[in-house]
C-alpha positions as CSV (number, residue, x, y, z in Angstrom):
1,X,-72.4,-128.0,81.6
2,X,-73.6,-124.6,82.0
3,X,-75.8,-123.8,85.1
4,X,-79.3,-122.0,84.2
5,X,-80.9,-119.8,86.8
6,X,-83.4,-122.2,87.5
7,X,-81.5,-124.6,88.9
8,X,-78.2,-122.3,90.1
9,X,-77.6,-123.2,93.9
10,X,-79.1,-120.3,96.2
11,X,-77.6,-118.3,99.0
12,X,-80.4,-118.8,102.1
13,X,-81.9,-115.8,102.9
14,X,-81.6,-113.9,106.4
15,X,-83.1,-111.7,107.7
16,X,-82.1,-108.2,107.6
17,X,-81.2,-106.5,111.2
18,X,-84.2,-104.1,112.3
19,X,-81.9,-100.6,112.0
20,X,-81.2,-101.8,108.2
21,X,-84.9,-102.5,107.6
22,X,-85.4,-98.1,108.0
23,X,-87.7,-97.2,105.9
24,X,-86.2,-94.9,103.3
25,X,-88.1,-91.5,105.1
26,X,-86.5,-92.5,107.9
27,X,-83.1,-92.4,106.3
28,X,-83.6,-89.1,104.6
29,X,-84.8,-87.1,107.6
30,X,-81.8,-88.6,109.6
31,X,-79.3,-87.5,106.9
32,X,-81.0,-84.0,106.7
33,X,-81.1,-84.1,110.6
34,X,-77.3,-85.0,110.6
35,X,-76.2,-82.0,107.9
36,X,-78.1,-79.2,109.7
37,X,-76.6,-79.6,112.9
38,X,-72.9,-80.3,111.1
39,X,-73.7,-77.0,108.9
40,X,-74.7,-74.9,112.4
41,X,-71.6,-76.5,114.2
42,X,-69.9,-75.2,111.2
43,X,-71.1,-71.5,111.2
44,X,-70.7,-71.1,115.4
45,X,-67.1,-72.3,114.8
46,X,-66.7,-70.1,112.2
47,X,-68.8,-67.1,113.8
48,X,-66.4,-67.2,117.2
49,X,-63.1,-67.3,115.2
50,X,-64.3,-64.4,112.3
51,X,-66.1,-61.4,113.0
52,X,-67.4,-58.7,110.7
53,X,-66.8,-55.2,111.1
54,X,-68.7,-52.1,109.1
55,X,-66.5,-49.1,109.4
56,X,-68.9,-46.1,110.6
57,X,-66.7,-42.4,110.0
58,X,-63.8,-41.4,108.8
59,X,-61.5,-41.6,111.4
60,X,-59.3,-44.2,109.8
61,X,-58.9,-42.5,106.4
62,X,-56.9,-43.1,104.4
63,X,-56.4,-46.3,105.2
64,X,-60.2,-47.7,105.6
65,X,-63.2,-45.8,104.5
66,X,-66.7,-44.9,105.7
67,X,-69.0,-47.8,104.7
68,X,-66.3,-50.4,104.1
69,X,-66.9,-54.0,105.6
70,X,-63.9,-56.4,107.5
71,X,-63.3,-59.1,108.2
72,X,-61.8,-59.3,112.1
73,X,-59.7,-62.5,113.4
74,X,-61.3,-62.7,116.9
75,X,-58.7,-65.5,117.8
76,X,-55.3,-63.6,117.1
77,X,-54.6,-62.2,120.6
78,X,-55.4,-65.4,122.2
79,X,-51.6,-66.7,120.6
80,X,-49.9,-63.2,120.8
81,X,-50.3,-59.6,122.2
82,X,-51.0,-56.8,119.9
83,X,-48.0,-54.7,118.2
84,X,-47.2,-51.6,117.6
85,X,-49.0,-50.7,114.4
86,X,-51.7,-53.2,114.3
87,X,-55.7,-52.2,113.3
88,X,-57.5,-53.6,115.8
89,X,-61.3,-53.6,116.6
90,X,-62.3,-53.2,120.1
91,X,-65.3,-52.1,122.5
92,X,-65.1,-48.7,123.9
93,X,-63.5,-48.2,127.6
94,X,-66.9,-45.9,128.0
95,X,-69.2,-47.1,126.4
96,X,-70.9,-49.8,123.9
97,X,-69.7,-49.0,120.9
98,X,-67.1,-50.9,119.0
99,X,-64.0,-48.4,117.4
100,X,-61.5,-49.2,115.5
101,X,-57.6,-48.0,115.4
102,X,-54.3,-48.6,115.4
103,X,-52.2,-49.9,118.1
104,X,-49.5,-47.3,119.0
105,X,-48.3,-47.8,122.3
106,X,-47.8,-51.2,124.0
107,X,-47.7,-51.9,127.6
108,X,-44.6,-50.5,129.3
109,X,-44.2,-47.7,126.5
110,X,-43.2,-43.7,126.5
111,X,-45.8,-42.3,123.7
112,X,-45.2,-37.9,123.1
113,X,-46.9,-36.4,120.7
114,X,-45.3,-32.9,119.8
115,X,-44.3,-30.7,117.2
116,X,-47.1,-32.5,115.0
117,X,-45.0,-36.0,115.5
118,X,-45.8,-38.9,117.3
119,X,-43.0,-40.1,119.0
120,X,-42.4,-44.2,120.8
121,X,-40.0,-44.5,123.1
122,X,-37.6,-41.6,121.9
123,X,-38.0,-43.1,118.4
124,X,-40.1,-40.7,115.9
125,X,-42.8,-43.3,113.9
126,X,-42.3,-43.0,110.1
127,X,-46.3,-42.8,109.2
128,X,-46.9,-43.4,105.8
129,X,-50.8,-44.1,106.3
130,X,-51.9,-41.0,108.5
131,X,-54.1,-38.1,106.7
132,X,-52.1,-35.7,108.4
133,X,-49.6,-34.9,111.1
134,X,-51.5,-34.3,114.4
135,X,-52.3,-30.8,116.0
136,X,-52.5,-31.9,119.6
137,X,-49.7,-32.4,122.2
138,X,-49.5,-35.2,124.8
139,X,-47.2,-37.3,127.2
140,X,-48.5,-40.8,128.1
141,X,-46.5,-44.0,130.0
142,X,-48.8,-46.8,128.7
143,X,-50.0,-49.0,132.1
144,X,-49.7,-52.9,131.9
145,X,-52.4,-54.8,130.4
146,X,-53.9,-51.4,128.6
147,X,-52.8,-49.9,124.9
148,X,-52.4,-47.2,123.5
149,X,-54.5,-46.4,119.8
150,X,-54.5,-43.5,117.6
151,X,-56.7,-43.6,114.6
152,X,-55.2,-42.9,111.1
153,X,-57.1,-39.5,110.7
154,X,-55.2,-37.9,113.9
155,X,-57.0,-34.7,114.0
156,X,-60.4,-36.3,113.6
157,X,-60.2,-39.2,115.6
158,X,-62.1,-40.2,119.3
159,X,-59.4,-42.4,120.5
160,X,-56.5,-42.6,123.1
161,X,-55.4,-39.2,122.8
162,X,-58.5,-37.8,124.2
163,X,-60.2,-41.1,126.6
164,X,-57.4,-42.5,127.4
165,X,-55.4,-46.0,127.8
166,X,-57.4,-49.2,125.9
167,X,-57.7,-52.1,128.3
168,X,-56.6,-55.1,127.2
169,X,-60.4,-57.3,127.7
170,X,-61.7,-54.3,125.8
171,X,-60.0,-56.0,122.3
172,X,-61.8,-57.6,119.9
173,X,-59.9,-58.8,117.2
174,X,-57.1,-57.7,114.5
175,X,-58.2,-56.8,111.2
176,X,-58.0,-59.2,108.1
177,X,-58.9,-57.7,104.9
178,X,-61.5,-55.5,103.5
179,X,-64.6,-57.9,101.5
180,X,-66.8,-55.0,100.5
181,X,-67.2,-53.1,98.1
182,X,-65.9,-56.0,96.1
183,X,-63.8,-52.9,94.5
184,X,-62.1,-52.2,97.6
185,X,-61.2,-55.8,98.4
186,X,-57.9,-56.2,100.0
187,X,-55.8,-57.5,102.9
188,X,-55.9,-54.6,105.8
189,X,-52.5,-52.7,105.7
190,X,-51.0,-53.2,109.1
191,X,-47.4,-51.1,109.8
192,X,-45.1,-52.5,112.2
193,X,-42.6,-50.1,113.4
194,X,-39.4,-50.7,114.5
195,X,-38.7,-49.1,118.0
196,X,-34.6,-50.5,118.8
């Protein structure tokens, strides 16, 4: 015979623990609570690995343009040392602005610049992204734990030619790829030369 609800044996009823008796407000805040702080934990982890960068001039044409935003990996150099031909952004030797150029010189290296070529170790740089040949003349022996940077526009560039040797703290990041305009969108163009 079939058993009706009426007369169906019944589980006894406990009572529910006091933390799963929470009133439903109680629940809510807590789970609002718990997703801000994971979304903030989220954007400082983000924030100290990824930097943005707004590039102010035109002394890295033609490679990046005036008014173009980047994205900067601030966590590259902490697992390798900049190369030869990396964009890097970096704070000023004298002062507090951030630049950015292109690695030329590494610790340890012979950089001359004559006859409008630059010139690593004995080996003349093939330069495909420059805006045009430099007009200046130099001789530098990079020190340890400094670099050497050039920007992309030679003749119209504040960089190591003129102030000198970049120390090594002074380095930001390495450049990622360009996010705005959404029209210029694209992975930064890094050059790595081959100095043997």
């Amino acid at each position: 015979m079939a058993l009706t609800e009426s007369n169906a044996p019944h589980a006894p009823v406990q009572d529910l623990p006091a933390d799963e008796r929470k009133q439903p407000t109680e629940l809510v805040v807590r789970e609002i609570v718990e997703t801000l702080l994971l979304t903030f934990f989220i954007f400082w982890l983000v924030n100290s690995f990824v930097g943005r960068y707004r590039i102010d001039g035109s002394s890295m044409n033609p490679t990046l343009e005036n008014g173009q935003y980047l994205l900067i990996n601030n966590f590259s150099y902490y697992l390798s040392e900049p190369d030869h031909g990396d964009i890097i952004v970096f704070k000023h030797p004298n002062s507090d602005l951030n630049l950015i150029k292109r690695v030329v010189g590494v610790p340890g290296d012979h950089v001359t610049i004559q006859n409008r070529q630059v010139a690593v170790n004995g080996v003349l740089l093939t330069e495909p992204y420059i805006a045009a040949d430099p007009t200046y003349t130099g001789d530098w022996t990079v020190p340890e734990d400094e670099f050497f940077v050039l920007g992309d526009n030679r003749n119209s560039s504040s960089d190591s030619h003129s102030w000198g040797f970049l120390p090594k703290e002074n380095i930001i990041g390495k450049a990622i790829v360009v996010y705005w305009p959404v029209s210029d969108w694209e992975k930064v163009p890094h050059f790595h030369h081959v100095l043997n």
